[in-house]
C-alpha positions as CSV (number, residue, x, y, z in Angstrom):
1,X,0.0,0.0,0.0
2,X,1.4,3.4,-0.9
3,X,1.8,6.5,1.1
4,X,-0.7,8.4,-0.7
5,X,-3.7,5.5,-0.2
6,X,-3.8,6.1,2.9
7,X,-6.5,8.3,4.8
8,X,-5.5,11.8,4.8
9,X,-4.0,11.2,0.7
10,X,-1.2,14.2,1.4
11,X,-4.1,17.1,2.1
12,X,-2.5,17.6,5.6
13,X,-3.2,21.3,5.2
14,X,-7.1,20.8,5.1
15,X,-8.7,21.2,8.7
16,X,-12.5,21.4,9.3
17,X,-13.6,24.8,10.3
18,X,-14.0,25.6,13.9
19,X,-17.8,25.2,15.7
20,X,-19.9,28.3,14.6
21,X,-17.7,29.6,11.6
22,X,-18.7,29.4,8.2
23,X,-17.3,28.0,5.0
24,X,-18.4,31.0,3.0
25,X,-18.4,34.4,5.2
26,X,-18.9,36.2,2.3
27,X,-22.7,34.1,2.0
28,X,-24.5,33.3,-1.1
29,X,-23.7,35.2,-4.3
30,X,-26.6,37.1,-5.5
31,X,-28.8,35.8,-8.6
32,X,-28.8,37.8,-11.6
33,X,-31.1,39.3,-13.0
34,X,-34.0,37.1,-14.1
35,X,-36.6,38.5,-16.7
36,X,-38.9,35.2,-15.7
37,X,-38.8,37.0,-11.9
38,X,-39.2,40.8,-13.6
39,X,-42.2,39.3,-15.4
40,X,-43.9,37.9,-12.2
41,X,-43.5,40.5,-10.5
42,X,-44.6,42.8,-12.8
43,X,-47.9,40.8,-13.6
44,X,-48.7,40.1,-10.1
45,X,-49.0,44.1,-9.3
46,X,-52.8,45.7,-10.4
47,X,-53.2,47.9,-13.0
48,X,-53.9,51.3,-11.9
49,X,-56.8,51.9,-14.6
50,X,-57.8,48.5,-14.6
51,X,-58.4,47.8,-10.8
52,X,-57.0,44.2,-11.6
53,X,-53.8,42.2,-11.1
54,X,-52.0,42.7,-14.6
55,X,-51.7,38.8,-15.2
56,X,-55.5,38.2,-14.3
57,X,-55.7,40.8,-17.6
58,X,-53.4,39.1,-19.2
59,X,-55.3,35.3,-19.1
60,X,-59.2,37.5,-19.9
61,X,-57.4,39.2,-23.1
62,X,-55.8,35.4,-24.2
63,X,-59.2,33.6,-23.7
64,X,-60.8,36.7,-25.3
65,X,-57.9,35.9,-28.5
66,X,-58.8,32.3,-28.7
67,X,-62.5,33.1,-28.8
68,X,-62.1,34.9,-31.9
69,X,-59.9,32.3,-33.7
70,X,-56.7,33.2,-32.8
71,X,-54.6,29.9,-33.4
72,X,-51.7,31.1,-31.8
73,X,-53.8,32.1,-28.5
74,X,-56.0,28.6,-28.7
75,X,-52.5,26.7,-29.2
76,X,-51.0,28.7,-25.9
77,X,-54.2,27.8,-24.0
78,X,-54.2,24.0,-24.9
79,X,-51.0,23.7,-24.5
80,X,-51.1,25.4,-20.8
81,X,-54.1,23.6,-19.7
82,X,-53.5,19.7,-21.2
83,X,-49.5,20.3,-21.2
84,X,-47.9,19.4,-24.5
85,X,-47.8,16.4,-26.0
86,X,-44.7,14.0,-25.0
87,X,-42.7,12.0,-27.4
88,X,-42.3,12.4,-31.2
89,X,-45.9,13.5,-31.9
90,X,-46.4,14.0,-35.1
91,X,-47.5,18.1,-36.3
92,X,-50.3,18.8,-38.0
93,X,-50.6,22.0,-39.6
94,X,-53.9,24.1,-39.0
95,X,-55.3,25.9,-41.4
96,X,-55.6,29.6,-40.3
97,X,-59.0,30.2,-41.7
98,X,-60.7,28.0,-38.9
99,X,-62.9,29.8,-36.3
100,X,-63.8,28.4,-33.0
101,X,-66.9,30.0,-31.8
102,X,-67.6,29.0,-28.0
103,X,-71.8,29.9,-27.1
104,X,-72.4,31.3,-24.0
């Protein structure tokens, strides 16, 4: 068995820190900014004209999209509510002339 098998491998130099002290005094560094964060908590403040959180706005103006045939809004909102498909599903274009007409 060679010298450097052994337990302490030659890192005589490495001690654990003393009770109470910590490893990083310095602490966590901060995050970056994060437009995902920006966005949240920009949409969760209300709208001064509105009277309403911005992002309940925000999901009324989507549906509101969708219910005039939007694709790209109905796509969003399927995909948000039943989650996308998994896998290698196979894409099927959609023609942009089709309305969906939802009765109240």
């Amino acid at each position: 068995m060679s010298e450097s098998s052994g337990k302490n491998s030659g890192h005589n130099n490495i001690t654990p820190w003393e009770p109470g002290q910590s490893g990083n005094p310095v602490g966590r560094p901060k995050k970056e900014f994060s437009l995902t964060a920006g966005m949240k908590e920009y949409l969760a403040e209300k709208d001064p004209e509105k009277k309403k959180q911005r992002k309940d706005i925000l999901i009324e103006k989507t549906f509101q999209m969708a219910q005039k045939g939007d694709i790209a809004a109905i796509k969003l909102l399927w995909n948000y509510l039943d989650g996308m498909p998994a896998g290698n599903a196979p894409v099927i274009p959609i023609q942009n002339n089709i309305v969906f007409k939802w009765e109240d």
